[in-house]
N, C-alpha and C positions, 0 to 999 in steps of 0.2 A: 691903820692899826694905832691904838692908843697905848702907850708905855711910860711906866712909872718908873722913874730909876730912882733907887735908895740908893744916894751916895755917901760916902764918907762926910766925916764933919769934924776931922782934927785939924783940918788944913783948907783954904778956899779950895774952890773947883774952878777952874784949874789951878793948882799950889803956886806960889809966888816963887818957890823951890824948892824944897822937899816936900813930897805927900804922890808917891807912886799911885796911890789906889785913886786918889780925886785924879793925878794927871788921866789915867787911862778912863774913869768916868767921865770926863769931862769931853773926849776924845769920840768915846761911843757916841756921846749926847749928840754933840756936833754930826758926827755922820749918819745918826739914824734919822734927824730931823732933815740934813739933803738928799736921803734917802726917801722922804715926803712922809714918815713916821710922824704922829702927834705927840709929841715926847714931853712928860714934865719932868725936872729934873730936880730933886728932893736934897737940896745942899743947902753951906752957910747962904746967908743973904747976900753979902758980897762978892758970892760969885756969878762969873761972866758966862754964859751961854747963848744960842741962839735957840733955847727950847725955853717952855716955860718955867719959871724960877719958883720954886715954894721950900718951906720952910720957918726953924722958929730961931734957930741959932744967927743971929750976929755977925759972927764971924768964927773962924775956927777956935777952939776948944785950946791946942796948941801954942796957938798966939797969945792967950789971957790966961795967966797963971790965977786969976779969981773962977776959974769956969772950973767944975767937976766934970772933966771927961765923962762918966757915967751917966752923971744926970741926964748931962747934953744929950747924948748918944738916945739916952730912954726919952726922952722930949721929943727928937725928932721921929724915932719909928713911932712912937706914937700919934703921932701927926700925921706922916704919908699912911698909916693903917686907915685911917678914918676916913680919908679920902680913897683907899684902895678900890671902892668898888665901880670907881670913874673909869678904870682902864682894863684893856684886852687883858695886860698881862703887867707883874710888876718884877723889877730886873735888884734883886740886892747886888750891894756889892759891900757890904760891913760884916762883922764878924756875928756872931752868935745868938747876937740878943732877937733879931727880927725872926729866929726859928722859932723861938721860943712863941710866939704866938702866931706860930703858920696856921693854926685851922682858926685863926680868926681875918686872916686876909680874903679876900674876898674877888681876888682875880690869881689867876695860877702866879705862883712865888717861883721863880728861879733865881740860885744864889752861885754868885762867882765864888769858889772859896779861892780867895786871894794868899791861900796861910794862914793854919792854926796858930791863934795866941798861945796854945798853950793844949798839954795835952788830955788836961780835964772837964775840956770844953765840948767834946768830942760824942757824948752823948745827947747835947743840944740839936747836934745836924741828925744823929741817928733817930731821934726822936719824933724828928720835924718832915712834914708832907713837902718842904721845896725840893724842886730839883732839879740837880747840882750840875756845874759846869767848872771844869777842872782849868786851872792856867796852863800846865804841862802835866805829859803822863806819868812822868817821875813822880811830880805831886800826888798822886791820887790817895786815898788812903782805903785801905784792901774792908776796911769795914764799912765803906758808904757806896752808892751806886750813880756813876756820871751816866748823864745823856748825851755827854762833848768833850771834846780836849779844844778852848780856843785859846790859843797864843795870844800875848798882847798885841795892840798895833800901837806904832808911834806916829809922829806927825812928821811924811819924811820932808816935806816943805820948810818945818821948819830947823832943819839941819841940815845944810848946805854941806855938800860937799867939797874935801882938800883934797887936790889931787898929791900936792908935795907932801912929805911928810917930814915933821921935826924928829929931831934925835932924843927927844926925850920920852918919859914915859910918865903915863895918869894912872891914877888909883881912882876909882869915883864910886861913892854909896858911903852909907851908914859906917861912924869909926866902931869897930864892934870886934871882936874876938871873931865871931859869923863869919865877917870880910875878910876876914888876913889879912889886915892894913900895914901889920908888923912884917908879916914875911912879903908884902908887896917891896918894904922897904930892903929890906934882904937882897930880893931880887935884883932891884935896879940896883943896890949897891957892888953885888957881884959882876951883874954885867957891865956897871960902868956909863951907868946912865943917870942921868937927873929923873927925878920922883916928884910928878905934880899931883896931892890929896884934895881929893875935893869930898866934901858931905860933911852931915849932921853929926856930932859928936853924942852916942849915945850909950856910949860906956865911958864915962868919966874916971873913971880909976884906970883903965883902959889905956886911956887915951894919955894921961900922966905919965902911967910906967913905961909903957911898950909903943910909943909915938910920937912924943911931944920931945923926948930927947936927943930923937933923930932928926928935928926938924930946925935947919939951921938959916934958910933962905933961899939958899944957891940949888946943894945938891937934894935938897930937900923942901919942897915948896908946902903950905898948909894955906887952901883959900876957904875953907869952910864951905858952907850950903852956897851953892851958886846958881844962879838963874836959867830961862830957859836958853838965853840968848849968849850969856856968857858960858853955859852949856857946850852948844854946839862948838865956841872958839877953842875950847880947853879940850875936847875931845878929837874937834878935825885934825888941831896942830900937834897931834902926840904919834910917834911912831907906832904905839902901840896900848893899848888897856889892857893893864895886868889886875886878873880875878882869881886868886888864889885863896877860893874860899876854906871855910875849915867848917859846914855844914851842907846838907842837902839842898840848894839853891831852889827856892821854888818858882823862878823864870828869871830874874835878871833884866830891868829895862835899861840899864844901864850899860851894859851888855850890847845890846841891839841899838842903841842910840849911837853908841862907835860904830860900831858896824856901818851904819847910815852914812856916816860921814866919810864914809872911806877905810879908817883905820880897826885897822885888825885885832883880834882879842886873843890873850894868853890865856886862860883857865885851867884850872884843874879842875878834872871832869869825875865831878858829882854832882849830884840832882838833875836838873833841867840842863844842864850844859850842852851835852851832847846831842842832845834837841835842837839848842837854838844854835852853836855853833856846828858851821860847815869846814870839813880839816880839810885846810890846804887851802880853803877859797872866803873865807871870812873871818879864821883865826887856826888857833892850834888847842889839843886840848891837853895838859899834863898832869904826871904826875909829880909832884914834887917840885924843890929847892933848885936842882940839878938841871931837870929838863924846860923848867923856865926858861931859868936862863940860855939854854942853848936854843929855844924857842927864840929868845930875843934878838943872835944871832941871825935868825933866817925868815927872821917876819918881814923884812925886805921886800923876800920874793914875792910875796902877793901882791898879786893886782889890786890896786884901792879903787880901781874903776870897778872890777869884777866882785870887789865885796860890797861894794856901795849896791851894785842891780841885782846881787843876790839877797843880802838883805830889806831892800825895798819890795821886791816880790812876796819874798815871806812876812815882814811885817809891817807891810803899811797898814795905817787906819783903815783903810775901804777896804781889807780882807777882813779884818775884826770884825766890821759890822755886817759887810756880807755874813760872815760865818752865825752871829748874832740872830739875824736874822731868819737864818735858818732855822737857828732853833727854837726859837717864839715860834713861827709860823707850825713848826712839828707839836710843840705844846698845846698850840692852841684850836689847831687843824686848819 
């Protein structure tokens, strides 16, 4: 089978730390090509894979405040288009613009939609002959039609598991109003815990008013975007990841990456939560200020063996691409 994945181009494949959509590209790449797939994989030049490497970008878009996200973005689909009619099938994983010229691709188009930019975009997919593959069924949107619901997978190799856990607590993702970065800090301050932030600061006024005031050293830690490796350390050593979002979560790998490691997830259960999290055996789900914290209290009791092999069951890489697979092979017959 020959497959073209259109990946992202804000950030390398795989991101050096932040860029969810290249990590899990980067993830599939890898497991469809030891799945014996011929895979080309449509990213910056800088990135690392063991499929074949094409593209015109550089390096991510992201990284070089002289690049026009847009341009880039239109540079590259137009690139992997030209080459489309080399493969069985081609796998998007970007946002809108490659719909925009579905009836000029020339091997069936399937699009991950990863999440709307925005909700005037929404006519592009409905427009467009690709077809769609949902991250979670919370996600779907009642106006488009899935052929799948496939959950991310992570890399559980490289997140070792802690079986001890520290007394502290991690916030990890995007600093956004989205995250509830503010009420994460709430949280741990009511319970009476240290608050370790880690991610990409992308509400700047945000992050001034309702974050940076709070963040003193001690009971309030701020490591900015972190790595894959320094990743798993800040996630195994926390008694817990608190996800107290304030939108429709449309999967959470951040989420699942604690999990892996052992340590169990507070959220409040909207969007995909309830999907990825198992109550009682890989986290808890709440509502509110209130029930956090009394969460924080009894997140103890879970086994971080039994949430570590439930989470590696539901989202390791090799079910991703298995599941993947499936659905090329249904597309393509």
């Amino acid at each position: 089978m020959r497959v073209g994945i259109l990946g992202a181009v804000a950030w390398r494949t795989p991101p050096h730390a932040y860029g969810p959509w290249e990590q899990v590209t980067g993830l599939l790449a890898e497991g469809l090509v030891a799945a014996g797939a011929d895979v080309t994989l449509f990213a910056t030049l800088d990135s690392i894979t063991t499929a074949r490497l094409d593209g015109v970008c550089p390096r991510g878009y992201a990284d070089n405040p002289s690049t026009d996200g847009r341009v880039a973005e239109a540079m590259h689909v137009s690139h992997a288009l030209a080459r489309s009619g080399e493969f069985d099938i081609v796998h998007s994983h970007l946002d809108w613009l490659p719909l925009a010229f579905a009836e000029h691709w020339r091997a069936p188009l399937v699009t991950t939609v990863h999440g709307f930019s925005g909700p005037g975009i929404l006519p592009a997919y409905q427009a467009s002959r690709s077809t769609f593959v949902s991250i979670s069924d919370a996600d779907r949107s009642p106006e488009l039609d899935y052929v799948a619901t496939v959950h991310h997978g992570v890399d559980v190799d490289g997140l070792p598991f802690t079986a001890s856990a520290g007394a502290g607590l991690v916030s990890f993702g995007r600093i956004h109003p989205d995250k509830g970065t503010h009420t994460a800090i709430e949280i741990a301050r009511r319970a009476g815990r240290t608050l370790t932030i880690c991610g990409i600061v992308q509400d700047e006024r945000y992050f001034t008013e309702k974050v940076a005031p709070h963040i003193d050293g001690e009971r309030v830690v701020f490591l900015g975007a972190v790595g894959p490796r320094r990743r798993s350390e800040i996630l195994g050593g926390a008694l817990a990841l608190l996800h107290p979002i304030d939108f429709d979560e449309p999967f959470g790998l951040s989420v699942v990456e604690s999990m892996v490691c052992g340590t169990p997830v507070i959220a409040y259960k909207r969007g995909s939560m309830p999907e990825i999290v198992d109550e009682g055996v890989t986290g808890y789900l709440v509502r509110g200020v209130d029930q956090a914290v009394a969460a924080v209290g009894a997140v103890r009791t879970i086994d971080r063996d039994g949430c570590r092999a439930r989470a590696c069951l539901r989202f390791g890489a090799n079910r991703m691409v298995a599941d993947y697979l499936a659905v090329y092979e249904q597309l393509i017959g």
